[in-house]
C-alpha positions as CSV (number, residue, x, y, z in Angstrom):
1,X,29.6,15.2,84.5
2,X,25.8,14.9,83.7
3,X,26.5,17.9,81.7
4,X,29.0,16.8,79.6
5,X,27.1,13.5,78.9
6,X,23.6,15.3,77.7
7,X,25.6,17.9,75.6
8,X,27.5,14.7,74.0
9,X,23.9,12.9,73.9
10,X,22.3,16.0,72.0
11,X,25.6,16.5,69.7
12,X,24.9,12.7,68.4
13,X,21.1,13.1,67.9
14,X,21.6,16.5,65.9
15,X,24.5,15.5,63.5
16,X,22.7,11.7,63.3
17,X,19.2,13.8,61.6
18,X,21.4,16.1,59.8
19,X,23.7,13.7,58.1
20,X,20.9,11.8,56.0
21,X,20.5,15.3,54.6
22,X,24.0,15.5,53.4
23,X,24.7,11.6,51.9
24,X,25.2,10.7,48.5
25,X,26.2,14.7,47.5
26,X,30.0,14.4,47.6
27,X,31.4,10.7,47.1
28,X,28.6,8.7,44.9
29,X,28.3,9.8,41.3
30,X,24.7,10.8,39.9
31,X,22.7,7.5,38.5
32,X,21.3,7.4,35.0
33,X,18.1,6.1,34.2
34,X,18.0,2.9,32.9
35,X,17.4,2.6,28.8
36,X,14.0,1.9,27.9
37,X,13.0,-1.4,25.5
38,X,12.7,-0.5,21.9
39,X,10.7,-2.8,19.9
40,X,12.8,-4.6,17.2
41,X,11.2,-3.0,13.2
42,X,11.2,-4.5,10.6
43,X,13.9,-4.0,8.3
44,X,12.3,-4.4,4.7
45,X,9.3,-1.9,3.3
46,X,6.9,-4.1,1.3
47,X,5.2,-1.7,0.0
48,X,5.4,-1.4,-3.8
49,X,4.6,-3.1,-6.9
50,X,5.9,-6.6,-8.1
51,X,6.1,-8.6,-11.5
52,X,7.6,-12.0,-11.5
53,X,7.6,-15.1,-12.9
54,X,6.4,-18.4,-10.9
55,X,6.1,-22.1,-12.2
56,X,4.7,-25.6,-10.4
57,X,2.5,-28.3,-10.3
58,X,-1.5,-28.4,-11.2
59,X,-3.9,-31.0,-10.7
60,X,-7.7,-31.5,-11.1
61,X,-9.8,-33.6,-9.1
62,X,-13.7,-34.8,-8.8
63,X,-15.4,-33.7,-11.7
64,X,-11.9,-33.7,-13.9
65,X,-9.0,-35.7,-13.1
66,X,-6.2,-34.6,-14.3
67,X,-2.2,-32.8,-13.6
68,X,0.6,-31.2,-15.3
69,X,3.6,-28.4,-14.3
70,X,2.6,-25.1,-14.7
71,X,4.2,-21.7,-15.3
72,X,3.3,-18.2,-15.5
73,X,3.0,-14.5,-14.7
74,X,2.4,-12.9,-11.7
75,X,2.0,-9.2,-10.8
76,X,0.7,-6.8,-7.6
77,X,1.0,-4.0,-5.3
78,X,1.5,-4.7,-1.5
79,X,1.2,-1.9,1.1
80,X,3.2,-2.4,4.5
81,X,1.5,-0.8,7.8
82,X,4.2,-2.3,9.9
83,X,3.4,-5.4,11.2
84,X,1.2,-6.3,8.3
85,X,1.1,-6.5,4.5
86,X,-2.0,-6.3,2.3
87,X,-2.1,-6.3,-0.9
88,X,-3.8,-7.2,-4.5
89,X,-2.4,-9.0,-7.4
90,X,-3.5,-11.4,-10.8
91,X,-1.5,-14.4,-12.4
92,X,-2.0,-16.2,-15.0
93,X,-0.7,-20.2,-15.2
94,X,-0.4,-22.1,-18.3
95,X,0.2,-25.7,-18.8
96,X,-2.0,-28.7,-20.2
97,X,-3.6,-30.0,-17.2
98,X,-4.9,-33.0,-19.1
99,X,-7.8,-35.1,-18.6
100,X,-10.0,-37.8,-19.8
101,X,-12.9,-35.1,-20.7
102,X,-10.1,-33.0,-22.7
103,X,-7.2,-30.2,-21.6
104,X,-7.1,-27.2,-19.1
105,X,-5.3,-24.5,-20.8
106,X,-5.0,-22.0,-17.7
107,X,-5.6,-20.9,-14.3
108,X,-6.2,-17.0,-13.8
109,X,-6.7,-15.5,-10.4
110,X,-7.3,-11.8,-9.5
111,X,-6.4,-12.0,-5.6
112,X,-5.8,-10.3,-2.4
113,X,-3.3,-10.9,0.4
114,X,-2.5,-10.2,3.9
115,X,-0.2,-11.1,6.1
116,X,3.1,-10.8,8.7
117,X,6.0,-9.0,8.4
118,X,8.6,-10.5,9.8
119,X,11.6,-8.2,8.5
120,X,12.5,-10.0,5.2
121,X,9.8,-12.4,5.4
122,X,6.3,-12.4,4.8
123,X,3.9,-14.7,5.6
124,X,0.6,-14.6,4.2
125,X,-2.7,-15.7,3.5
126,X,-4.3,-15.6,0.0
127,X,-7.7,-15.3,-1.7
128,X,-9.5,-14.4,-4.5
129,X,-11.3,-15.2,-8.3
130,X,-10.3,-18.3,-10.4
131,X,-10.9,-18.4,-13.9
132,X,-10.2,-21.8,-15.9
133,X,-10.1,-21.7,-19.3
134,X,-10.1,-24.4,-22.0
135,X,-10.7,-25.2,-25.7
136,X,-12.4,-28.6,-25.0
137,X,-14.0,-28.0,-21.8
138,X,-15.3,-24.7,-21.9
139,X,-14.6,-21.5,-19.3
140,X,-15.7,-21.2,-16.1
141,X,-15.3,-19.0,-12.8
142,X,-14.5,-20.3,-9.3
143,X,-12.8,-19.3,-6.5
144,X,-9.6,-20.3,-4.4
145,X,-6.9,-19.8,-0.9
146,X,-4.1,-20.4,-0.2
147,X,-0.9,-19.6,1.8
148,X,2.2,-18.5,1.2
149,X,5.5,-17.3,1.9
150,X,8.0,-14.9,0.4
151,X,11.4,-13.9,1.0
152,X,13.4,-10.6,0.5
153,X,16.7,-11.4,-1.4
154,X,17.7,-7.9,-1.8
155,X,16.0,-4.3,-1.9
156,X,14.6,-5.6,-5.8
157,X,14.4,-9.2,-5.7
158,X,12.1,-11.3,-3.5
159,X,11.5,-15.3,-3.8
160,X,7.8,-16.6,-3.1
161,X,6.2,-20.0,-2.4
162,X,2.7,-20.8,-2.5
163,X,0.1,-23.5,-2.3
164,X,-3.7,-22.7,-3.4
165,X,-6.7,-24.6,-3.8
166,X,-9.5,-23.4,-6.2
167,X,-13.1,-24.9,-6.6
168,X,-15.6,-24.3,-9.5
169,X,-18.9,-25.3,-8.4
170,X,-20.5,-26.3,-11.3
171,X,-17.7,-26.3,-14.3
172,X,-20.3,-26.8,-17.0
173,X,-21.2,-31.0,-17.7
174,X,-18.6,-31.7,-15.1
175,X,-19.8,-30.5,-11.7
176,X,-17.7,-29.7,-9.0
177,X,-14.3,-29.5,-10.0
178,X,-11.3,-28.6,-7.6
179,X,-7.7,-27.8,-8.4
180,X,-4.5,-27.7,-6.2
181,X,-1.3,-25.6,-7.4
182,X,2.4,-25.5,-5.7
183,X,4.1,-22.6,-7.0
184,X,7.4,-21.4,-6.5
185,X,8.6,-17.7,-7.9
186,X,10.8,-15.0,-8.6
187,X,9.7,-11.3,-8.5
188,X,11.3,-8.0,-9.1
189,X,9.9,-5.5,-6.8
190,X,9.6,-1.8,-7.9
């Protein structure tokens, strides 16, 4: 009887190491490996030129007081790297900001941007020249920033929102003079 009992015994202990060799093969299906995160693009190129239209409100403030709507031109070339947008542009804003001293004709800027891409939108940051010009009060260059936001309405047309503020240091007799503008705009991007 002992016999029978340590063959049993040693039948147990050989098919008990040789069945981990053996599970999983015939009754559970290969696994696949799980999908990997893919980082969401963005699904508008910015990169290209623009012209466009944009109109707001103006106003002057310590050497001049003064405010008026304004309206104008706008053109650029933006470059997308992915995440971010840089580019460089000029506009040109007319309208009589009027003051005590005599009438601002209009605000041009030569500018660069940057900012995020988030798929149809872009929000960026904005600097650049000023130039103020006027038949009373004489030229003069400044500077300004500003932020803004613009929003893809199809492949071509993209709507924009900005708000600036510009300072001219010493604007001839007048001193320091600042300037705020609130634009809104439509451009056609090519």
């Amino acid at each position: 009887m002992n016999r029978y009992l340590v063959r049993a015994v040693g039948a147990t202990a050989v098919l008990s190491l040789a069945v981990p060799a053996f599970a999983g093969t015939l009754d559970t299906p290969p696994t696949e490996p799980s999908p990997v995160p893919v980082a969401a693009q963005s699904s508008s190129n910015w990169t290209g030129g623009y012209v466009g239209l944009q109109f707001g409100y103006g106003e002057l403030r310590d050497g001049l007081d003064g405010d008026s709507a304004i309206g104008g031109v706008t053109a650029g070339y933006d470059w997308d790297f992915g995440d971010w947008v840089v580019g460089v542009g000029a506009d040109v804003n007319f309208g009589r900001l009027e003051t005590s001293a005599g009438d601002l004709d209009s605000l041009t800027r030569l500018k660069v941007r940057g900012g995020y891409d988030f798929g149809n939108t872009l929000l960026y940051a904005t600097t650049g020249a000023s130039y103020a010009a006027s038949s009373d009060l004489n030229d003069d260059w400044g500077y300004f920033a500003g932020v803004g936001i613009e929003k893809m309405l199809s492949d071509t047309v993209s709507l924009t929102g900005e708000v600036a503020t510009h300072r001219f240091d010493s604007y001839r007799d007048y001193g320091r003079v600042n300037a705020t503008t609130a634009t809104i705009g439509v451009n056609y991007r090519f």
